[in-house]
N, C-alpha and C positions, 0 to 999 in steps of 0.2 A: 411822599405819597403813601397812605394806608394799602394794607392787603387785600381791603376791601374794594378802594378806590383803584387798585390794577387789575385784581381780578374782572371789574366793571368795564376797564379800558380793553383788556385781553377778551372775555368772552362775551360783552353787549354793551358796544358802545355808542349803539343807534337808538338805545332802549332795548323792552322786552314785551313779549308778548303776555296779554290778558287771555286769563280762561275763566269761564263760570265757575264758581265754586262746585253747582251741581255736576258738570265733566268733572270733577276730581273726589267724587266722593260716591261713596257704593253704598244704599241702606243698610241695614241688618234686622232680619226677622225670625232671631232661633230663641226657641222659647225654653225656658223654665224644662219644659215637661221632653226636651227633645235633647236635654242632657243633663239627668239627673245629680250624675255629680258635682254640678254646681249648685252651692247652696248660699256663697256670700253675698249677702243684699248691700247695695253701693246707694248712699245718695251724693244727687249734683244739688254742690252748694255753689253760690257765686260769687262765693269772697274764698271756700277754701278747694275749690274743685272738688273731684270726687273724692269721697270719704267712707268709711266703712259705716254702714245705719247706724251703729250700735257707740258709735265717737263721735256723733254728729250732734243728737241733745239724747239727753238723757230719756227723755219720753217719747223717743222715736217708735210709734209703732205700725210695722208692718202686714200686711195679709199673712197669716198661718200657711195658705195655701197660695205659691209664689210659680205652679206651672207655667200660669199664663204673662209672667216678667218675660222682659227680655232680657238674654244674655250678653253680656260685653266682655272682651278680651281688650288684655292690651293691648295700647296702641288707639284702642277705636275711641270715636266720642260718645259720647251722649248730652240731651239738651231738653231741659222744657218747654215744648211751641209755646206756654201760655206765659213764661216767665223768662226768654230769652231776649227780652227789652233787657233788661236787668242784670245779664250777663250770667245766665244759667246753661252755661254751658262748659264740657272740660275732656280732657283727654285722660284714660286710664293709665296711669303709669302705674300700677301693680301687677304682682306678675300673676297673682291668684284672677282667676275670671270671677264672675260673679252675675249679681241679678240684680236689673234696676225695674222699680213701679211700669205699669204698661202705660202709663202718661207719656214715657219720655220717650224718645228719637232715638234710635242706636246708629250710626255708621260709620264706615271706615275709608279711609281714603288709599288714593293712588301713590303710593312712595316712590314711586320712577320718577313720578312728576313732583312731587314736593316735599319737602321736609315736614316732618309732622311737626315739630318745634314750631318751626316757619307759620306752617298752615294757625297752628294754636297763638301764635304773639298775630298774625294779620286778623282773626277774626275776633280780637277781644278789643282791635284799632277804631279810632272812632267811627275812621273810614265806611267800615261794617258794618257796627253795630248801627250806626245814622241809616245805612242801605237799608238793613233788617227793621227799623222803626217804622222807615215809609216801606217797605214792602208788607206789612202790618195786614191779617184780613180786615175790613171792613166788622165795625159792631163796637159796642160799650165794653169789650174784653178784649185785651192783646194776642193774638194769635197768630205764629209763625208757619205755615206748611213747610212741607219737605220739599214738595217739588217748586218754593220761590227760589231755592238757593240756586234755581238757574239763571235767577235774573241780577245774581250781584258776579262782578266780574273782579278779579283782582290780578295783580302784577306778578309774575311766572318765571323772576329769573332763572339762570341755568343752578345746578345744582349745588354748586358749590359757594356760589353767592348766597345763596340762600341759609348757606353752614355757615357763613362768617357772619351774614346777620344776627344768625342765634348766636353765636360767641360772644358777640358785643352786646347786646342784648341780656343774655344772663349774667353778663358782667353787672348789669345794674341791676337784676333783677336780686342778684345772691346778694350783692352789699345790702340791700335793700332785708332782704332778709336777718341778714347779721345786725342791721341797728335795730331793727323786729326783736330780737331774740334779745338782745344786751336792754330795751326798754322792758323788755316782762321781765327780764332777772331784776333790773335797777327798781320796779314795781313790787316784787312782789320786798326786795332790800328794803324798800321803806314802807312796807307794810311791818314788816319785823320789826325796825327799830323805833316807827313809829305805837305799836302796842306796848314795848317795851319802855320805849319813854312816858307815855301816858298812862302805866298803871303803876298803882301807890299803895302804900301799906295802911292799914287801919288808922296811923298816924296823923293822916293828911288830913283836917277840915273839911268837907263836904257840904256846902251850901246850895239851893236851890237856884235856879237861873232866875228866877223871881228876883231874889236877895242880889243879886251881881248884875243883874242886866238891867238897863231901862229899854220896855217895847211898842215897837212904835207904830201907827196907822199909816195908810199909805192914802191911795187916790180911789176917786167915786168917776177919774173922768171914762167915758164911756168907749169900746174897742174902736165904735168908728172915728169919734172924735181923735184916739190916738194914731190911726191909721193916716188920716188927713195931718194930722201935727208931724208925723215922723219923720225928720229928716237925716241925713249922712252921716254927718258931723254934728251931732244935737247935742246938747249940756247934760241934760238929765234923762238916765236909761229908768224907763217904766217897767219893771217885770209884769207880765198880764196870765200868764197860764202856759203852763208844759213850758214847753223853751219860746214861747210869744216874749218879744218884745219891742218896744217904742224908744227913739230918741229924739227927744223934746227940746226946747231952748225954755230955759229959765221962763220967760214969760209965758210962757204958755201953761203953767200946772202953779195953782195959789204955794205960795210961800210955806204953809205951813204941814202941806203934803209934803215936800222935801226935804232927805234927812241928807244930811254932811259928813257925818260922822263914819266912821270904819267902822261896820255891822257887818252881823250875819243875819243874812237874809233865809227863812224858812220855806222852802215848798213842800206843801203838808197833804197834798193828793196826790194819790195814785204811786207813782214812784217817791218817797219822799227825798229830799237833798239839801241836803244845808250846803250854802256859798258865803266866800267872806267876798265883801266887796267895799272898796275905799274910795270911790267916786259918787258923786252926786246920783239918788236913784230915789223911786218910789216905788208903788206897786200895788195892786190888788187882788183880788177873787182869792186864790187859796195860797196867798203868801203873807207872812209877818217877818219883824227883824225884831234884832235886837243892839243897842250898843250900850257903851261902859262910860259912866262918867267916876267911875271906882280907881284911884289911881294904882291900887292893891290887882287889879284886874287885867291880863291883858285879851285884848279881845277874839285875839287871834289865837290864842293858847284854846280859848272858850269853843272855838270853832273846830281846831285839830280833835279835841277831845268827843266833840259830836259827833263829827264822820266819824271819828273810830268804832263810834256805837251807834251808827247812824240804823243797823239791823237792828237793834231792839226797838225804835220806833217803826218801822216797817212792821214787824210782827205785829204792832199794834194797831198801825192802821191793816192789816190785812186780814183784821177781824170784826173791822165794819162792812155793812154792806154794801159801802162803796170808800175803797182805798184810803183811809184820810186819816190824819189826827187831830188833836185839840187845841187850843192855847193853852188850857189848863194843863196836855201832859208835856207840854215844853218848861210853861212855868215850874212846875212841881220837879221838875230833872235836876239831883243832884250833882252840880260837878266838884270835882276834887280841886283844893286851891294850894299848892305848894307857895310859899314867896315869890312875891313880884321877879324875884332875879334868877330865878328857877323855870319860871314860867318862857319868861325873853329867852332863857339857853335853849329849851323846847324848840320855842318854836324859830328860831336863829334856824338851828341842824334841820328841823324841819322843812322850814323855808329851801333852803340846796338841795334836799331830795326832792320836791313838789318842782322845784325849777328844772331840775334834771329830769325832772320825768311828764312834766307836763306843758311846760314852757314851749309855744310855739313862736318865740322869738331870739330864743338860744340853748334849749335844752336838748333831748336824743330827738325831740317829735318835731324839732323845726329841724333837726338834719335829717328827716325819714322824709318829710315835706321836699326839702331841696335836692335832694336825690330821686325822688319821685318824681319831680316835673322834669329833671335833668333824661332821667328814661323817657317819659313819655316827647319829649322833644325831640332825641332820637329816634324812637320806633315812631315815630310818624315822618321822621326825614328818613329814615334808612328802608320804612317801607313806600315810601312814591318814588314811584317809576315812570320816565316818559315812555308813554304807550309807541312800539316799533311801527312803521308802519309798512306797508307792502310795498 
């Protein structure tokens, strides 16, 4: 038997009692100008909680004039009514107080009654956040009042249940963070050796993608016709715009739209990105590919080399007046060509760090994946509670 599962046996073993969220939580309305020595502006993000303004983006800009902010202390929360679908909500854990925009919610809760930890892992649970959905004001905008949180109830055990949930809990939450941390070191490791291996001395040959690639036309078929064709398990992936896309069966798109070959496929609006891809595909509106019938060539070498410089065409399209490039400045792009046997070493080492770092079926992101649903499996078994009854 767990610490958890005797503590449960010892202090609620008929269940526990539900309280409104609203009982356990007290607003906050002290402003900006009711204590001036607070002057650090906090925003709530909802992927990294609260943050200091000025680490959040670079172009974070504030009001000059922040009287009218509320102020938050540790401990307390704060939450945007218009964007807490979304999970815009967080607890301050710095010890500096500071000042958030007057859009947002400030308060603090009852610590006799609940574990702030506790309180923070139950309202981020689906459980909640589904309450806060439907408890939604009515209108075309999402908007949460303060006073609904009386209408969601959640489970209240004794105190010290409540400590061993967060124990187990952060247990998955830190691993969770440590393969976080070892994927940006391993990212930014194979941005290193990736630069390093793909740049060359004035010696190397430099030929045009024209000259090494053959590029190829995709499809004329129309988004509804793909939408109607798309099925689960389809032969042929259609790229259609931004991340759109269709999976088709072979009969369904003429023969001579479909290319076979290991390409790189170009998307040349707005974000530009080159993808190598070795399955059956086609595509249209603002995509081309390319592939190699050069046996001198390898195609995948041709690909690492673009993302590495995938910013100089960005720059270029982000001087049209609307995001894009050309075929002519693909065609025209000189790449550097070391020996066939040179190229395959490339992209060999390259290939282990892409796998290691992007690979969602055995690299660091398929094990951030299976430790993530691992947590979330738990924090929704370790927070339900049979309701006690009288």
């Amino acid at each position: 038997m767990s610490k958890l599962d005797e503590l449960i046996a010892e202090l609620c073993p008929d269940g526990v009692e539900y309280a409104s969220i609203g009982s356990l939580i007290k607003r906050i309305r002290e402003r900006g100008k009711d204590d001036i020595s607070v002057q650090q502006v906090y925003v709530v993000s909802n992927s990294l909680g609260i943050v200091r303004a000025e680490d959040y983006r670079d172009n974070t800009i504030h009001s000059e004039d922040t009287s009218n902010y509320t102020i938050i202390r540790k401990n307390m929360f704060a939450y945007n009514p218009s964007r807490l679908n979304i999970g815009s909500i967080a607890m301050l854990k710095e010890e500096e107080p500071g000042l958030v925009s007057p859009m947002y919610v400030v308060f603090s809760i009852d610590e006799t009654q609940i574990v702030k930890e506790y309180f923070e892992y139950v309202l981020k649970s689906p459980y909640v956040m589904n309450k806060i959905n439907s408890y939604k004001e009515e209108g075309a905008r999402f908007r949460f009042n303060f006073d609904r949180w009386d209408w969601i109830r959640i489970p209240l055990p004794p105190l010290a249940v409540q400590q061993e949930i967060v124990r187990i809990l952060d247990n998955f939450t830190e691993l969770t963070a440590e393969l976080t941390a070892e994927l940006t070191a391993r990212r930014k490791q194979y941005e290193y050796y990736r630069d390093l291996l793909l740049t060359f001395d004035d010696d190397v040959p430099r030929l045009a993608i024209s000259d090494l690639l053959i590029r190829t036309k995709g499809t004329n078929i129309t988004a509804q016709k793909m939408r109607q064709l798309h099925k689960e398990n389809g032969e042929v992936r259609i790229f259609a715009g931004g991340k759109t896309y269709a999976d088709v069966d072979f009969k369904d798109i003429p023969k001579k739209d479909i290319n076979l070959n290991p390409s790189i496929i170009v998307k040349s609006r707005g974000i530009i990105e080159f993808e190598y891809y070795d399955k059956p595909f086609s595509h249209k509106n603002e995509f081309w590919s390319y592939y190699s019938e050069n046996k001198n060539v390898n195609i995948k070498f041709v690909y690492y080399y673009l993302s590495k410089n995938v910013n100089y065409f960005q720059r270029i399209a982000n001087n049209m007046q609307m995001p894009q490039i050309s075929i002519p400045v693909t065609d025209k792009y000189k790449v550097p060509l070391p020996p066939i046997k040179e190229q395959e070493r490339i992209v060999a080492i390259l290939d282990r760090f892409d796998a290691l770092c992007n690979d969602l079926t055995s690299g660091i992101p398929a094990e951030i994946e299976a430790r993530q649903k691992q947590y979330e499996y738990y924090r929704d078994k370790l927070l339900s509670f049979k309701e006690v009854t009288a």
